[in-house]
N, CA, C and O atoms as CSV, one atom per row, in Angstrom:
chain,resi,resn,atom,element,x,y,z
A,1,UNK,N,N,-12.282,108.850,-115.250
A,1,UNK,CA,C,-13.413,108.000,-115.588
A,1,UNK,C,C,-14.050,107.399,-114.322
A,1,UNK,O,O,-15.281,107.381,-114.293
A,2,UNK,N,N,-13.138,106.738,-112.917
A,2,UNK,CA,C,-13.218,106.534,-112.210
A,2,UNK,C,C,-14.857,107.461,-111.536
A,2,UNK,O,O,-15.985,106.980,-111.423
A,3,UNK,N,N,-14.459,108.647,-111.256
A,3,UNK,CA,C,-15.177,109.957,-110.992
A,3,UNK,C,C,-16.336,110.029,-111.397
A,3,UNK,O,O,-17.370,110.271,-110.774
A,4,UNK,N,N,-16.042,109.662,-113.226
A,4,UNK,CA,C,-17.469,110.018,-113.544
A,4,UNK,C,C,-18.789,108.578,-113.345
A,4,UNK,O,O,-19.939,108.481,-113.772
A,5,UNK,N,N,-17.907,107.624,-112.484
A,5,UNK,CA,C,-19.031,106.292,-112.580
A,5,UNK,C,C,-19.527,106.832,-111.166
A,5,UNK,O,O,-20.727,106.778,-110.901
A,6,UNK,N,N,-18.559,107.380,-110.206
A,6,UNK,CA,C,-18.921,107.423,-108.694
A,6,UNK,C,C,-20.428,108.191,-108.649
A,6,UNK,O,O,-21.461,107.867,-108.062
A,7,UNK,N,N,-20.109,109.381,-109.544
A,7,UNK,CA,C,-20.851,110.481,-109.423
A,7,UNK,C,C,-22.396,109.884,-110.199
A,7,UNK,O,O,-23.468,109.996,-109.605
A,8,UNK,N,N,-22.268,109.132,-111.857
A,8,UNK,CA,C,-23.451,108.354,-112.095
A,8,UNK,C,C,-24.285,107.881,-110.808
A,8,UNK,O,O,-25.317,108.293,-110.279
A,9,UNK,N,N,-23.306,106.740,-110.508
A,9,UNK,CA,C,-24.195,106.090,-109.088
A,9,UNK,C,C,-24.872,106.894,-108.270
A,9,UNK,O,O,-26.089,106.720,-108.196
A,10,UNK,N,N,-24.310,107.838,-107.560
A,10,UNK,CA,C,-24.829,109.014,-106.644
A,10,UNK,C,C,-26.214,109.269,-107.210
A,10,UNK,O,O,-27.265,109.003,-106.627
A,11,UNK,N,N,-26.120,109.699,-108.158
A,11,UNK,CA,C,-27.245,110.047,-109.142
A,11,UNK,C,C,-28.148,109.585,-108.930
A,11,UNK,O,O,-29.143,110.177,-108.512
A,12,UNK,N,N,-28.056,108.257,-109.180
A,12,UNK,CA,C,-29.289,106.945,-109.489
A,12,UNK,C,C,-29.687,106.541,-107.728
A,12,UNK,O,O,-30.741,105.991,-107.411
A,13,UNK,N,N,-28.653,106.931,-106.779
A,13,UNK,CA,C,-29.543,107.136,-105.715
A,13,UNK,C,C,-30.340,107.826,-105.771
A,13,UNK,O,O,-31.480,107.469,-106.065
A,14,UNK,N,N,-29.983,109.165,-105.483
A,14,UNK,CA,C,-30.606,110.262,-105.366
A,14,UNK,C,C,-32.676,110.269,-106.707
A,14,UNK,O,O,-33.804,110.699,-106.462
A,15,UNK,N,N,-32.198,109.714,-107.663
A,15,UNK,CA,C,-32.979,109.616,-108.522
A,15,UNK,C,C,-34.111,108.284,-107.796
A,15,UNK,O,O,-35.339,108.374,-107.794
A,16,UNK,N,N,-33.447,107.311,-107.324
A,16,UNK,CA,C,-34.193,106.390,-106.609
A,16,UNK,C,C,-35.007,106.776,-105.539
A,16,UNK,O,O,-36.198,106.502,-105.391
A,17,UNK,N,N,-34.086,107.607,-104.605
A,17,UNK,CA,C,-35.329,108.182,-103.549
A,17,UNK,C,C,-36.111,109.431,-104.052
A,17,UNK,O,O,-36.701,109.855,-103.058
A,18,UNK,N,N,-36.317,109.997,-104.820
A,18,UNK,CA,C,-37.021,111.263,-105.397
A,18,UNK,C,C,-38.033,110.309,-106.390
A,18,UNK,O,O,-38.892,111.103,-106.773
A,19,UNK,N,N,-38.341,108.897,-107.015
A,19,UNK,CA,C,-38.885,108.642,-107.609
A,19,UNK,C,C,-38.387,109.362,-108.765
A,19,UNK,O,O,-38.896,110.481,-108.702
A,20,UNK,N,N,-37.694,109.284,-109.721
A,20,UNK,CA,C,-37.323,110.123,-110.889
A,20,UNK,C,C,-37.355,108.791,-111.934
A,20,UNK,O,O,-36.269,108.300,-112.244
A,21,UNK,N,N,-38.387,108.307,-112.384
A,21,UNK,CA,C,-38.572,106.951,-112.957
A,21,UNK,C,C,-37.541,107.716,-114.420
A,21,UNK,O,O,-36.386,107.297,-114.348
A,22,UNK,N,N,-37.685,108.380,-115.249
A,22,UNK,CA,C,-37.540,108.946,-116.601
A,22,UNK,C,C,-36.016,108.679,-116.302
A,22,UNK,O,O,-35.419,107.666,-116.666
A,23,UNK,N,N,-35.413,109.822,-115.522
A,23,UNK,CA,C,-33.826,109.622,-114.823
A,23,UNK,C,C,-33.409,107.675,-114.920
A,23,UNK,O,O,-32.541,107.260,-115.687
A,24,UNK,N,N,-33.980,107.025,-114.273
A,24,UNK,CA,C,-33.407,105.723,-114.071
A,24,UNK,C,C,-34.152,105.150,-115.474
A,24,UNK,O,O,-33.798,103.975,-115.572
A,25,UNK,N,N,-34.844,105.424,-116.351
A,25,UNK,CA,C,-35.331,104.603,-117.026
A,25,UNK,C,C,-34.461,105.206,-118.408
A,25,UNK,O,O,-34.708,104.670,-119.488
A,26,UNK,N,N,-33.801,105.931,-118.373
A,26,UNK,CA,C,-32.619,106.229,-119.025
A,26,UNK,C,C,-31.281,105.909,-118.590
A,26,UNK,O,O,-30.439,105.840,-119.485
A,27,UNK,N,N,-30.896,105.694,-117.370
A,27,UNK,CA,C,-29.849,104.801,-117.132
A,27,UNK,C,C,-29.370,103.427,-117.030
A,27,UNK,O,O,-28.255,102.920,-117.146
A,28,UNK,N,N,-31.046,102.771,-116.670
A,28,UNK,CA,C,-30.799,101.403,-116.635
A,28,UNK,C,C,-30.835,100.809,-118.622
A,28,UNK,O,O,-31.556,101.265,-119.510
A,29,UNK,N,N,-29.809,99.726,-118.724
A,29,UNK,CA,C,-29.365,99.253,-119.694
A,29,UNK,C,C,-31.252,98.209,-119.897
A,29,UNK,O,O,-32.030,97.911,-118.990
A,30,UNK,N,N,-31.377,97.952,-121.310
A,30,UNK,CA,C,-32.807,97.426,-121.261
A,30,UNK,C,C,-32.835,95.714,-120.733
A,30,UNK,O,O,-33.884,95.205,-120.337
A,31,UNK,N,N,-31.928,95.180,-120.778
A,31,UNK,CA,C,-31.499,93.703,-120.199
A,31,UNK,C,C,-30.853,93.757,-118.575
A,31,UNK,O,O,-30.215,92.887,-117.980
A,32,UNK,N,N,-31.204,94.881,-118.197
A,32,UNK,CA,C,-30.330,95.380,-116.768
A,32,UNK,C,C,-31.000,94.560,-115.898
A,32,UNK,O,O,-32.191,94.394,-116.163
A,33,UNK,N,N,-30.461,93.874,-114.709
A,33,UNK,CA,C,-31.039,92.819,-113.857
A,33,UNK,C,C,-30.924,93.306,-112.170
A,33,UNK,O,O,-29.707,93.426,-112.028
A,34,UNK,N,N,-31.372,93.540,-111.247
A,34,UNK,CA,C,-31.410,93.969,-110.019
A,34,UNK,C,C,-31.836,92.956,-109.534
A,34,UNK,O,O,-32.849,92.340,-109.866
A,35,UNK,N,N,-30.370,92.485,-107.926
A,35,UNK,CA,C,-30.830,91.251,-106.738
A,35,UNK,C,C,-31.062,91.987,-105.678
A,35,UNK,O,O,-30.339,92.736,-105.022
A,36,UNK,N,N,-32.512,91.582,-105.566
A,36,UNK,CA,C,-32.702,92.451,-103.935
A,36,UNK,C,C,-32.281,90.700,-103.241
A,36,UNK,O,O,-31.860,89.647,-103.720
A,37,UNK,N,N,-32.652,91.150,-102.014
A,37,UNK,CA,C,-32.922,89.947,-101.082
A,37,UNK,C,C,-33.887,89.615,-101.173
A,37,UNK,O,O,-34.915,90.255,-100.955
A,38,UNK,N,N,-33.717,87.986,-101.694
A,38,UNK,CA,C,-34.507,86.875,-102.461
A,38,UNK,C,C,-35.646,87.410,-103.852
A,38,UNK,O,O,-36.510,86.704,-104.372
A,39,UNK,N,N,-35.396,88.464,-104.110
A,39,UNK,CA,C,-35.618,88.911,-105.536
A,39,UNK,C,C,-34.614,88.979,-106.681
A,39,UNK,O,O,-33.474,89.406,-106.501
A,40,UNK,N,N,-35.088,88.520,-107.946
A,40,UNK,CA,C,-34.076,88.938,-109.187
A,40,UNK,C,C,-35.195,89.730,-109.738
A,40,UNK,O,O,-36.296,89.181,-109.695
A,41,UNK,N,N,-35.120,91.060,-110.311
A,41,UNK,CA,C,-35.952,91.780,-111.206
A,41,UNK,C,C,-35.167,92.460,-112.275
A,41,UNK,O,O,-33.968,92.731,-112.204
A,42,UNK,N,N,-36.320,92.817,-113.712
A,42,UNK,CA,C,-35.870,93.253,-114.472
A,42,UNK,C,C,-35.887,95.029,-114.544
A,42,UNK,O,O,-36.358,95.746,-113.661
A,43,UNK,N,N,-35.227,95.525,-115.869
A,43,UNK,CA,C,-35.764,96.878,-115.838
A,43,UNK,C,C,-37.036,97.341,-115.116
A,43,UNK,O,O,-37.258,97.867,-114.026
A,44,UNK,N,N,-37.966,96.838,-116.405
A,44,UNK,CA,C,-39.894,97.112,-116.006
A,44,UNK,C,C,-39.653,96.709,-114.110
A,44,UNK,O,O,-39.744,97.544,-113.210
A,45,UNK,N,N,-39.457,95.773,-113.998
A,45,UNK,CA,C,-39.931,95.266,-112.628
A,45,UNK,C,C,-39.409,96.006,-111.665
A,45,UNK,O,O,-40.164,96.027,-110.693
A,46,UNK,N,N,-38.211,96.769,-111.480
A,46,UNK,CA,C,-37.750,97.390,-110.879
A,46,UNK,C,C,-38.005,98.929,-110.794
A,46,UNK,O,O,-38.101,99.557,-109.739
A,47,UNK,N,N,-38.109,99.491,-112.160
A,47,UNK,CA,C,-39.243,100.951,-111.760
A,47,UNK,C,C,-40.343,100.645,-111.614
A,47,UNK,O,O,-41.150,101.530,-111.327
A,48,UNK,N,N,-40.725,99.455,-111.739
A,48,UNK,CA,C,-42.537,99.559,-110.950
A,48,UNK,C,C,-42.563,99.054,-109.168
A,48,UNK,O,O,-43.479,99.047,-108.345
A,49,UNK,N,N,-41.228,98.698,-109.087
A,49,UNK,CA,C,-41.040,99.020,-107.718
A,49,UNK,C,C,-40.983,100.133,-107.039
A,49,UNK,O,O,-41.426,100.298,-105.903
A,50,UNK,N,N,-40.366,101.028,-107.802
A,50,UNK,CA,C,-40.184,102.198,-107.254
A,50,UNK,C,C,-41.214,103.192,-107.718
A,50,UNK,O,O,-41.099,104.262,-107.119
A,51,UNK,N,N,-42.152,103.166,-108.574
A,51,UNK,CA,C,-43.276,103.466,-108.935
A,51,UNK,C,C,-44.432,102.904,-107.948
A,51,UNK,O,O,-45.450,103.592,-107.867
A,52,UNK,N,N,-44.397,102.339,-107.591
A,52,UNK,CA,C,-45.972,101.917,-107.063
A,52,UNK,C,C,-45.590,102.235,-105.427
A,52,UNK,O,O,-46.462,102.657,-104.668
A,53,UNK,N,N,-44.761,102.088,-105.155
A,53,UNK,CA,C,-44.337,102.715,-103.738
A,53,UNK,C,C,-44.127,101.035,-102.783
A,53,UNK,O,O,-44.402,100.849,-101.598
A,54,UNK,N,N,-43.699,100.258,-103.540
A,54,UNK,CA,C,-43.062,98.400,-102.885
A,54,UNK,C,C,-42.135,99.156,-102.189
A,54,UNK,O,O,-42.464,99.147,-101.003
A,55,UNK,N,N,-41.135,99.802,-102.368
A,55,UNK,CA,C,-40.050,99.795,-101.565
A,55,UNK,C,C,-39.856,101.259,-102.110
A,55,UNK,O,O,-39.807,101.655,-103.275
A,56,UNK,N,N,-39.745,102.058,-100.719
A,56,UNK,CA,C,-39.621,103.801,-101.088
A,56,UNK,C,C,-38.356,103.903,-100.044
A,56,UNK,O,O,-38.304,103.692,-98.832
A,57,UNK,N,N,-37.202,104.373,-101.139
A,57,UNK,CA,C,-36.050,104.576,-100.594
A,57,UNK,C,C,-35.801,106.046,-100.046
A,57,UNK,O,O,-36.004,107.062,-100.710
A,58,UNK,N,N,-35.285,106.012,-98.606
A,58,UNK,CA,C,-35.598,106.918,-98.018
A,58,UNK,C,C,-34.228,107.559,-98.160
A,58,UNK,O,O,-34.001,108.484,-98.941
A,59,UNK,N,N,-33.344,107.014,-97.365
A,59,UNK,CA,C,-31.848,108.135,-97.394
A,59,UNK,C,C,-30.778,106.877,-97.766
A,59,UNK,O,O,-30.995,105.725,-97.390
A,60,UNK,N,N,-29.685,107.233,-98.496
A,60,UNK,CA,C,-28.442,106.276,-98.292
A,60,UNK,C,C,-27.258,106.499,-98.095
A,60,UNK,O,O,-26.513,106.869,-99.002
A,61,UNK,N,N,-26.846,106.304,-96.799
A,61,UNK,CA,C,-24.980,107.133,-96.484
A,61,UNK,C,C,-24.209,105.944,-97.314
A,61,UNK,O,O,-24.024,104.745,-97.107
A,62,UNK,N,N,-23.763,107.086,-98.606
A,62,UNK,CA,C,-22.536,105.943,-99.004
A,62,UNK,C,C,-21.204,105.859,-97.909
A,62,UNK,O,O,-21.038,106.848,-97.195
A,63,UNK,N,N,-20.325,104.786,-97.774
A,63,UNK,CA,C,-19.607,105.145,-96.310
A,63,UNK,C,C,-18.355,104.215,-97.384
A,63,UNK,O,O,-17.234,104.391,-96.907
A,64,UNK,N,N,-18.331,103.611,-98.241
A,64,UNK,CA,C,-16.924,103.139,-99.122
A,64,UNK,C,C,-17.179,102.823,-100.121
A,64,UNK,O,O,-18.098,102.004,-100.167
A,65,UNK,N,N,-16.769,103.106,-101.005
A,65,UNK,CA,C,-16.783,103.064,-102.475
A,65,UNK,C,C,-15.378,102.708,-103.258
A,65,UNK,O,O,-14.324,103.145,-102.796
A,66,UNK,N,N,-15.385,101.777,-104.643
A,66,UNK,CA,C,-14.359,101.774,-105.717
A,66,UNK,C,C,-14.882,101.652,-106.990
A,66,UNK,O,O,-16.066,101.662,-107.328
A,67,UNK,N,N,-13.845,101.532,-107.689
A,67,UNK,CA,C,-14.484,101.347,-109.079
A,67,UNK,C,C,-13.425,100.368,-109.927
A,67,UNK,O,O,-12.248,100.405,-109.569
A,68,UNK,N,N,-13.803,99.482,-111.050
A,68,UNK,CA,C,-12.521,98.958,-111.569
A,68,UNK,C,C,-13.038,99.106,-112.744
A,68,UNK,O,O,-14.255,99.283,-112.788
A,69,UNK,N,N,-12.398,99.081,-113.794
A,69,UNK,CA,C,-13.002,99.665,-115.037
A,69,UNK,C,C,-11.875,98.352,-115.762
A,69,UNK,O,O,-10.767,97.932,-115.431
A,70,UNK,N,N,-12.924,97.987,-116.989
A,70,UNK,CA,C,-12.007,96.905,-117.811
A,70,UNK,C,C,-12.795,97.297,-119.056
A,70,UNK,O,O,-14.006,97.075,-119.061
A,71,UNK,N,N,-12.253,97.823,-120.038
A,71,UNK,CA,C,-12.472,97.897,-121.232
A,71,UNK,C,C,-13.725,98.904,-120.977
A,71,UNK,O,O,-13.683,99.959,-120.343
A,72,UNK,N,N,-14.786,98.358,-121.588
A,72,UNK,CA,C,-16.107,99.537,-122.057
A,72,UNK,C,C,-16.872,99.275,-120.499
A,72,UNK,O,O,-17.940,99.886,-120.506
A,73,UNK,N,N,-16.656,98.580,-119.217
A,73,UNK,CA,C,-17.678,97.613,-118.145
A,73,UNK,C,C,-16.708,98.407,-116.980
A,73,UNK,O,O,-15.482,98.515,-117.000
A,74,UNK,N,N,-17.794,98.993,-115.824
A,74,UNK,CA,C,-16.880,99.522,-114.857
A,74,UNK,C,C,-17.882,98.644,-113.728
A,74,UNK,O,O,-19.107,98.529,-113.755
A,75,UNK,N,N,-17.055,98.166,-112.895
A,75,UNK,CA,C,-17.574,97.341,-111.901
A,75,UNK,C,C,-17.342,98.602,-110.515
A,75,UNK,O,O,-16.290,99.131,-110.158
A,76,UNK,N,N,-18.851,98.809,-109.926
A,76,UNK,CA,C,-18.613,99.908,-108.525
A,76,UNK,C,C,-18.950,99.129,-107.346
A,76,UNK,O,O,-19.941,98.438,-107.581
A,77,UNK,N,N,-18.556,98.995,-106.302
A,77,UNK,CA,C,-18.693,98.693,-105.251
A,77,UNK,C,C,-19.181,99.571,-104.042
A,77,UNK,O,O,-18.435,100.428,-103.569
A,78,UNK,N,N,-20.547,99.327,-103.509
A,78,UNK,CA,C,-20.319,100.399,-102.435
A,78,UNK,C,C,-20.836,99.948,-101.283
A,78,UNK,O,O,-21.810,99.207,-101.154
A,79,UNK,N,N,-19.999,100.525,-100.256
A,79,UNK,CA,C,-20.984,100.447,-98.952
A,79,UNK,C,C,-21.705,101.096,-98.283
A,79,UNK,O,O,-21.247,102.135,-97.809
A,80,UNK,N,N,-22.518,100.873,-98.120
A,80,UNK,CA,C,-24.030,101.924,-98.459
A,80,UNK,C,C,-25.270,101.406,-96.929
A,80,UNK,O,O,-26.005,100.424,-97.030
A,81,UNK,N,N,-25.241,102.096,-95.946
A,81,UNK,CA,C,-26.423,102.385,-94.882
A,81,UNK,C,C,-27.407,102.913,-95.733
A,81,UNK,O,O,-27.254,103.967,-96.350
A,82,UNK,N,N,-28.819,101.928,-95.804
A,82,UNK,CA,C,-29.847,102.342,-96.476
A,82,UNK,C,C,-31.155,102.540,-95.571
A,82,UNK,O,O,-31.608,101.699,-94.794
A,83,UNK,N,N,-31.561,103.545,-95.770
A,83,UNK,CA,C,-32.959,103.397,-94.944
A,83,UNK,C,C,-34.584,103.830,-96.186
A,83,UNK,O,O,-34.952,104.798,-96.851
A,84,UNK,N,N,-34.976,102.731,-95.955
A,84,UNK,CA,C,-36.511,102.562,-96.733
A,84,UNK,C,C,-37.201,101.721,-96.090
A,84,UNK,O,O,-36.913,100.882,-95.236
A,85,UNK,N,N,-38.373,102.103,-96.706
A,85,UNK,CA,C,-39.803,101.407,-96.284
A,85,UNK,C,C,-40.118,100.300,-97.229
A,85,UNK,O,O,-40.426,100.631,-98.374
A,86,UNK,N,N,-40.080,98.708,-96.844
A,86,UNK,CA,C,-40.750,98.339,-97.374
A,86,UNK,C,C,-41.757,97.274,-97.213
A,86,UNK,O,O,-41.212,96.331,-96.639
A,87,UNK,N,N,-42.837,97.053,-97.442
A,87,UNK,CA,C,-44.026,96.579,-97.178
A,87,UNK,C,C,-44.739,97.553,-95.905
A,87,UNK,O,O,-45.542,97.102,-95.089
A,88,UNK,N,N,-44.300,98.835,-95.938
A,88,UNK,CA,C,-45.049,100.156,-94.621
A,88,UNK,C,C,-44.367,99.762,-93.695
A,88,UNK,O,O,-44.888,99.922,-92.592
A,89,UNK,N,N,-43.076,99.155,-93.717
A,89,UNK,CA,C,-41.860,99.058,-92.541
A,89,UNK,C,C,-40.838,99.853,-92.727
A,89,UNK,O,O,-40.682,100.139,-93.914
A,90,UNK,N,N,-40.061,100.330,-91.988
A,90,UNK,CA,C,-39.317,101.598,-91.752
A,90,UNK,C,C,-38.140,100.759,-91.580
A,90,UNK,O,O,-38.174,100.217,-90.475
A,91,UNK,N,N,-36.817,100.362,-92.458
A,91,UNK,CA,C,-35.681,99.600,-92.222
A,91,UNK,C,C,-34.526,100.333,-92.546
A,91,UNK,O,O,-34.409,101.137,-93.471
A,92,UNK,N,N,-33.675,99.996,-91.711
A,92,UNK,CA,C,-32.398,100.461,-91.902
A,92,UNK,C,C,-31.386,99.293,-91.634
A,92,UNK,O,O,-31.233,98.601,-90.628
A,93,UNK,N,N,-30.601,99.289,-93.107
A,93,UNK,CA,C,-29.909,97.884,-93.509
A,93,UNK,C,C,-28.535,98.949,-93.618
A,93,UNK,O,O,-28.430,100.159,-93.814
A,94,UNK,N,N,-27.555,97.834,-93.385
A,94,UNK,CA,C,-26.054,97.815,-94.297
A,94,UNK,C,C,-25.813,97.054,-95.629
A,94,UNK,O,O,-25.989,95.858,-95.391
A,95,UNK,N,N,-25.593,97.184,-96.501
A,95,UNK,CA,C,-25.357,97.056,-97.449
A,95,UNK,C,C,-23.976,96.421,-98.201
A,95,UNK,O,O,-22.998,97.122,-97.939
A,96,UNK,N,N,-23.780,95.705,-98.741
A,96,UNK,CA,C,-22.923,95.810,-100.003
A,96,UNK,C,C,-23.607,96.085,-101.331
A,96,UNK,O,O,-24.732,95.687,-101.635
A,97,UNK,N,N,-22.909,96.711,-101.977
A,97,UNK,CA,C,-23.848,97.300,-103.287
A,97,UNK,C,C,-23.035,96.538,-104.678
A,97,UNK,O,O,-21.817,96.631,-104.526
A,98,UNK,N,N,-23.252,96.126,-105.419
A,98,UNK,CA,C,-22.378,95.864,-106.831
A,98,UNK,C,C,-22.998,96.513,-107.591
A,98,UNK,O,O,-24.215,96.370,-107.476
A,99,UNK,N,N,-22.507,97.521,-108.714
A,99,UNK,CA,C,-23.141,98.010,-109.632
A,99,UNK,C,C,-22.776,97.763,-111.072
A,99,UNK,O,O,-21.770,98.467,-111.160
A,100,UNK,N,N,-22.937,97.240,-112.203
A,100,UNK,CA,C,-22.194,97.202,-112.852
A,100,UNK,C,C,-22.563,97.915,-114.359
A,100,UNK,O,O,-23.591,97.610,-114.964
A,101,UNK,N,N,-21.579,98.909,-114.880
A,101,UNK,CA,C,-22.181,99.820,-116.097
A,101,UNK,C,C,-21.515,99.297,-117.623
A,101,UNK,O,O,-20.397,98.794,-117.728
A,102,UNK,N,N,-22.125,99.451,-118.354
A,102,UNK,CA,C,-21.256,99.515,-119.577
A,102,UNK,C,C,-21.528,100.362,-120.135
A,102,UNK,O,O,-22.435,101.088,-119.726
A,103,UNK,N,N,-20.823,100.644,-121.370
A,103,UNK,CA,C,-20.963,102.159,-122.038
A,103,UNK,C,C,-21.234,101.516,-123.460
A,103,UNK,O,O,-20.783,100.559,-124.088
A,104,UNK,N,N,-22.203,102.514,-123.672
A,104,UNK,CA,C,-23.165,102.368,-125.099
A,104,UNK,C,C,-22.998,103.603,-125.958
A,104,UNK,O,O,-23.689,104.621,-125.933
A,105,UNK,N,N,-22.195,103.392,-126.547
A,105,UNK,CA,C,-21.472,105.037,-127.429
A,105,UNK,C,C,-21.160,105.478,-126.311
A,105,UNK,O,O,-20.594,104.834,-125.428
A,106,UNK,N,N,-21.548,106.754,-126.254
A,106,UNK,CA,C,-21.208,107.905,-125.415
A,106,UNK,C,C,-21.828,108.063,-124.068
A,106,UNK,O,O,-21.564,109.008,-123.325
A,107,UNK,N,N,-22.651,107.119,-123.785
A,107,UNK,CA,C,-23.454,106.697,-122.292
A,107,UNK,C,C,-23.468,105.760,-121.547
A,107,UNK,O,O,-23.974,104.711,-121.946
A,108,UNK,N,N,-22.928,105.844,-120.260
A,108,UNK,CA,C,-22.888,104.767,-119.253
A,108,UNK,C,C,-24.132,103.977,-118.906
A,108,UNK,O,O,-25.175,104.593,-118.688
A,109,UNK,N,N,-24.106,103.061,-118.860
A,109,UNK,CA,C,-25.439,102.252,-118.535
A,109,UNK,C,C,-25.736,101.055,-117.337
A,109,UNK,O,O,-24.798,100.277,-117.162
A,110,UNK,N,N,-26.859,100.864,-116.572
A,110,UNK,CA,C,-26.262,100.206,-115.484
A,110,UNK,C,C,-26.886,99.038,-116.101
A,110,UNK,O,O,-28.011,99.176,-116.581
A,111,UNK,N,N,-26.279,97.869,-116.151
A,111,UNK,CA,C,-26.487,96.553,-116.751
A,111,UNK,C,C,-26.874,95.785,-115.054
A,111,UNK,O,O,-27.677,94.854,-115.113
A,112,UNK,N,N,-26.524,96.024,-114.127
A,112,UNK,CA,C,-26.910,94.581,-113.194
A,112,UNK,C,C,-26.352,95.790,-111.779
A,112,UNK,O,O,-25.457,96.636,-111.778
A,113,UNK,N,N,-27.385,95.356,-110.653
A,113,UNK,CA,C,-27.686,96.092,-109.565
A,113,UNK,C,C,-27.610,94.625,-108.621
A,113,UNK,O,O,-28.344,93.667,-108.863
A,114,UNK,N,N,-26.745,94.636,-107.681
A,114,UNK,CA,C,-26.771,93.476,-106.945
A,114,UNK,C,C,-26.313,93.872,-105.159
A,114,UNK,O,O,-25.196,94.284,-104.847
A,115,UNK,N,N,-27.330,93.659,-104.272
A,115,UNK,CA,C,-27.208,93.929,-102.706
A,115,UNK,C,C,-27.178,92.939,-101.965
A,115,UNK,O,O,-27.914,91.975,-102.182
A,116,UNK,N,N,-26.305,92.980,-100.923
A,116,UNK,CA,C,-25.985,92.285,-100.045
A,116,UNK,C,C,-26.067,92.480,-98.651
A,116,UNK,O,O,-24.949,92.728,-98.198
A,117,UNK,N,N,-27.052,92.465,-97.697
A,117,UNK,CA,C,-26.410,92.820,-96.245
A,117,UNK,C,C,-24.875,92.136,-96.062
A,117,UNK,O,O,-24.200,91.256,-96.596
A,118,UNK,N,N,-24.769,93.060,-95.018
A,118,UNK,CA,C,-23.648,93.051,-94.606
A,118,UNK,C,C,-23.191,93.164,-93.394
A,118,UNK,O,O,-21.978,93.126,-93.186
């Protein structure tokens, strides 16, 4: 189970820098909450981030990762070198990542997206 949250996440990168709004707008849970730095946003607010081109995620080396799983809620941790543009600035941050999923029947869902430099 471990495996299959690592590999979700991967995903929802990869889906983040390709713009794949449909992809993330099927993974994110509809009450799902994302902390950028000094932002809290919701679902909507967060693919229209990545829709309108606010912040275009360019590459991300995951470099440590876990997972803890409690009942139906898997909490992922990652550490994650990110490079994106945002406001037409070219940044490259370190990261702490929190991800947190729950499962809705038979589908993982990301309920809350939370970053930290590091």
């Amino acid at each position: 189970m471990e495996q299959t949250i690592i590999d979700i996440s991967k995903n929802k990168w990869d889906w983040m820098m390709e713009s794949k709004l449909d992809e993330l707008n099927n993974l994110f849970h509809e009450k799902a909450v994302f902390v950028h730095m000094g932002a809290t946003l919701s679902k909507k607010e967060e693919t229209d981030v990545i829709k309108n081109g606010s912040i275009v995620y360019k590459y991300v080396d995951i470099e440590e990762t876990s997972v803890q799983l409690i009942d139906r809620t898997a909490i992922l941790l990652n550490k994650v070198s990110l490079v994106a543009v945002v406001g037409g600035n070219e940044v490259k941050n370190p990261f702490v990542v929190t991800e947190v999923y729950v499962q809705q029947e038979d589908q993982w869902k990301l309920a809350s997206m939370s970053s930290q430099s590091c």
